[in-house]
N, C-alpha and C positions, 0 to 999 in steps of 0.2 A: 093389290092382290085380291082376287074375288073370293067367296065366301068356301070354293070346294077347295080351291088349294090351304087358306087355311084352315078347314079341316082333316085336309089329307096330313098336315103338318100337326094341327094338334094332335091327332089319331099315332101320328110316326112318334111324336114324343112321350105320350102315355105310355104306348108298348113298349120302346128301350126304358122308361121310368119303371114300370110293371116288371122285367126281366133284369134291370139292377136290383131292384127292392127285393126280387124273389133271390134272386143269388148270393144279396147280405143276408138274408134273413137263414138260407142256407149255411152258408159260410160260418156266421155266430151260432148257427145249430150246431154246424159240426165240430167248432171251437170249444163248446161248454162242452159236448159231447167227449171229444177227447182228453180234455181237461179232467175230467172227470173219470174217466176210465185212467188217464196219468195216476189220479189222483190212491183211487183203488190200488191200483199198482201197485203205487208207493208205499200205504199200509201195508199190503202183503209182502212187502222185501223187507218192510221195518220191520214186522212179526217175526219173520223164517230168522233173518238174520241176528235181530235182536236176540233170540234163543242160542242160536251159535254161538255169539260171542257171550254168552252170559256163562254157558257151559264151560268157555274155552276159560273163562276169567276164573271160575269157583275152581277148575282143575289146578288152574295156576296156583291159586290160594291155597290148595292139599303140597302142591310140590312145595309152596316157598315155606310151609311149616314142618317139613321133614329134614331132620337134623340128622339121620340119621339113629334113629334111636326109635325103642319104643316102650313106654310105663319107664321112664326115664334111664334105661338099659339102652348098650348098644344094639343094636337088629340084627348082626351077623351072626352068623352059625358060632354057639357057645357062648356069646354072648360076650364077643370079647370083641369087635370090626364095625362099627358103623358105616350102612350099606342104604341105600334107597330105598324104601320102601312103599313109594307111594307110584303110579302109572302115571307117563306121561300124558299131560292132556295135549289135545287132538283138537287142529282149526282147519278146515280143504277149504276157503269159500268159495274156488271156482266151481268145486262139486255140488252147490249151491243151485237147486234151480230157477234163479231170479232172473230179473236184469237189471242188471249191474249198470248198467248206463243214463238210470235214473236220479243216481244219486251224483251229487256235488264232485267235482273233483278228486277237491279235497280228501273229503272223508272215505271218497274209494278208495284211494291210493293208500292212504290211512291206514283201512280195514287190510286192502289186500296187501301190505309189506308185512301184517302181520306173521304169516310163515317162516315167512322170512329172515327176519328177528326172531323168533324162535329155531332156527336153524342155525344160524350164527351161533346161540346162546349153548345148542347140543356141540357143535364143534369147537366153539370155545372150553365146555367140560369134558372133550373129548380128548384135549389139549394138556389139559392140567393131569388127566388123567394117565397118559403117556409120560409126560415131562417132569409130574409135578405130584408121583405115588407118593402117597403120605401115611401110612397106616398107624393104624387102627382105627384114628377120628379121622381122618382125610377132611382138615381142616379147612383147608384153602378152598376145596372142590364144594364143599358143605355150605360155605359161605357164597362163593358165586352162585350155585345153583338156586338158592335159596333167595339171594337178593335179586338174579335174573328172572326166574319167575313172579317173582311181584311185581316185579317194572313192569314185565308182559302183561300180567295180571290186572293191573289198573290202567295200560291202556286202552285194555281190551275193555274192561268198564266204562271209560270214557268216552268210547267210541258207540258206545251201545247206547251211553247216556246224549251223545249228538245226534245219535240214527234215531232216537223217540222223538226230540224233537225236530228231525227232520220229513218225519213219519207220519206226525201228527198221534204219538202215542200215549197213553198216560204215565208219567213217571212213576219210579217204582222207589223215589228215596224213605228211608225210615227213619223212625224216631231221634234225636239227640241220642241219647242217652241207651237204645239197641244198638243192640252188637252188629257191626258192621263188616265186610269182608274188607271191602277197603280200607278200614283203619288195621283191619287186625293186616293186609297188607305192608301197609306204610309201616307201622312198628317194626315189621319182618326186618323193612331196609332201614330203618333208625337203631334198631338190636344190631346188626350185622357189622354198619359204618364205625359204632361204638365200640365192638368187640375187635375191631381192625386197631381202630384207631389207640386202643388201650396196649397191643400189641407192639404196636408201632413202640410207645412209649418207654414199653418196658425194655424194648430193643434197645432203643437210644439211651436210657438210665444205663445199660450194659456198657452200650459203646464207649461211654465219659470219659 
């Protein structure tokens, strides 16, 4: 092989070397590039949506502590019916302007039954409410509502507590020993099961 052909050959391989190196080095630009705007993203869905469900949690929290009463009086006109008293809290996260398609499976699916499980929960005390009038204390209706909204209420915590760190957020847990909504939660539905279960008892001592 004389000396022009391989140069004509070194020359031909430099230039496809030269045009792969240029196209990785592209390629890995626009890898880290999009990576990175991913990443952006992601904190901004964690942000928006973290606030959603923090609000949708703390409403929950107002409904599952509403017994119906209020300065330990019934709420009802004369004060004689324990009635609602507190607004239902409100979750849309389709109305949400994110994308939703960033996040895990999981945890969409998670977020977005949320509604859903809250709709159930309105038509279940929609249910007892028809079926199952109980007046004055609407005992029954008192206790579902109250134990269904914490349930909601602490998932929607938990869910907000997986979206930080899928977000890349700072956690927001506090002290031992501060007052937490989630605990004052969980007692809602450890009071409620207690007050069932004591019910129960006194039924069966009857029944003997």
């Amino acid at each position: 092989m004389d000396a022009g052909n391989v140069s004509a050959i070194i020359s031909a391989v430099a230039g496809i070397s030269g045009v792969v190196i240029g196209n990785s080095f592209v390629a890995v630009k626009e890898g880290l590039t999009n990576r990175t705007k991913r990443k952006k993203d992601t904190a901004y869905l964690g942000v928006i949506v973290v606030s959603h469900l923090e609000r949708f949690a703390n409403g929950c929290m107002h409904a599952a502590c509403d017994d119906g009463t209020e300065q330990g009086q019934p709420a009802g006109r004369n004060g004689e019916e324990h009635v609602v008293n507190t607004a239902l809290p409100e979750f849309h996260p389709l109305d949400i302007g994110v994308d939703w398609k960033l996040l895990p499976k999981h945890l969409l699916y998670s977020i977005l039954r949320l509604p859903d499980q809250h709709e159930q929960l309105m038509s279940n005390l929609a249910g007892i409410q028809e079926y199952n009038y109980d007046p004055p204390e609407h005992t029954d209706y008192f206790w579902t509502r109250r134990r269904g909204y914490a349930e909601l209420g602490l998932r929607a915590s938990e869910f907000a507590r997986s979206l930080r760190v899928h977000a890349g957020l700072p956690s927001e847990e506090g002290l031992p020993d501060e007052w937490s909504r989630d605990k004052q939660m969980s007692e809602v539905i450890k009071s409620v099961d207690s007050e069932r279960e004591a019910r129960e008892r006194r039924r069966s001592a009857i029944n003997v």
